[in-house]
Structures are given as C-alpha cells and as structure tokens.
N, C-alpha and C positions, 0 to 999 in steps of 0.2 A: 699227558696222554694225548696221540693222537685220536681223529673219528675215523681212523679204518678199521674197519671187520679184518678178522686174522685170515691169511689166505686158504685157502680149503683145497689143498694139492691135489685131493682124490676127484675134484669136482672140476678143476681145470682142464680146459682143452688144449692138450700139446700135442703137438708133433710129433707122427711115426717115426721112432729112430731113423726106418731105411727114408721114409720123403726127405729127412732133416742131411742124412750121409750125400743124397742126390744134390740139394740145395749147396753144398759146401762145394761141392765139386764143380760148382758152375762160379764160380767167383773168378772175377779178371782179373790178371796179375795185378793192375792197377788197383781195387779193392785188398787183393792180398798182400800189396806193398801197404797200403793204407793200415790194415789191421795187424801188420808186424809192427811198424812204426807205433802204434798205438798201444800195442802187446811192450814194447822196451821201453817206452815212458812208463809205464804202471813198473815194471822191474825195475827203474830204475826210483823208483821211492820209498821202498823198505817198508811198504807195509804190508798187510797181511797175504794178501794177490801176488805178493812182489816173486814169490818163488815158481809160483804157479803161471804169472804170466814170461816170468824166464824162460822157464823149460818150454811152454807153446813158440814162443819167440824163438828160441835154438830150433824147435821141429820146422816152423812155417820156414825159416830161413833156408833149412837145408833141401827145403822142396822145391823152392821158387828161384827163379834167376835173377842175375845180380840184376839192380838198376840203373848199375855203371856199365 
C-alpha cells in the first residue's frame, strides 16, 4: 500500500473546458510537432493508450503541417 489519500475528483480544481479549448489552441507548431511525436511513441507500444494515442496522432497529424 501506498501513503496516498485517494483523489477526491469533486474537490479538485480543473479547468473550464472553454479556458482549457483556448489553452490548446495556443500551442506552437513546434509544441505540436513535440506532442505527435510523443502521441506515436505511446501507439507504437501496444499497450493500453496505444489506440487512444493513435487515433489523437492521426487527428494532430492531419491539422498541422508537415516538418518536411
């Protein structure tokens, strides 16, 4: 057993979807090359993530321009 207390989702403070959609949109392609690249190493390991960070990898891919 770890000593962490279980997290209390209702009591955490997140982010407003719309602040969060604003945040995303401010990303420089140089970030967004960073986090595809980062998004097809997890796809390519076959575990759990690995489908979920696929399909985000296909979407960022077809948004952003190539690096070539």
């Amino acid at each position: 057993m770890d000593d962490y207390a279980p997290l209390d989702l209702d009591a955490a403070d997140f982010a407003p979807v719309e602040l969060t959609a604003e945040r995303l949109a401010l990303l420089t392609l140089e970030e967004a090359h960073d986090l595809l690249r980062l998004l097809q190493t997890v796809a390519r390991e076959d575990g759990p993530l690995s489908p979920e960070a696929d399909r985000l990898a296909r979407e960022i891919a077809a948004r952003i321009p190539s690096e070539n």
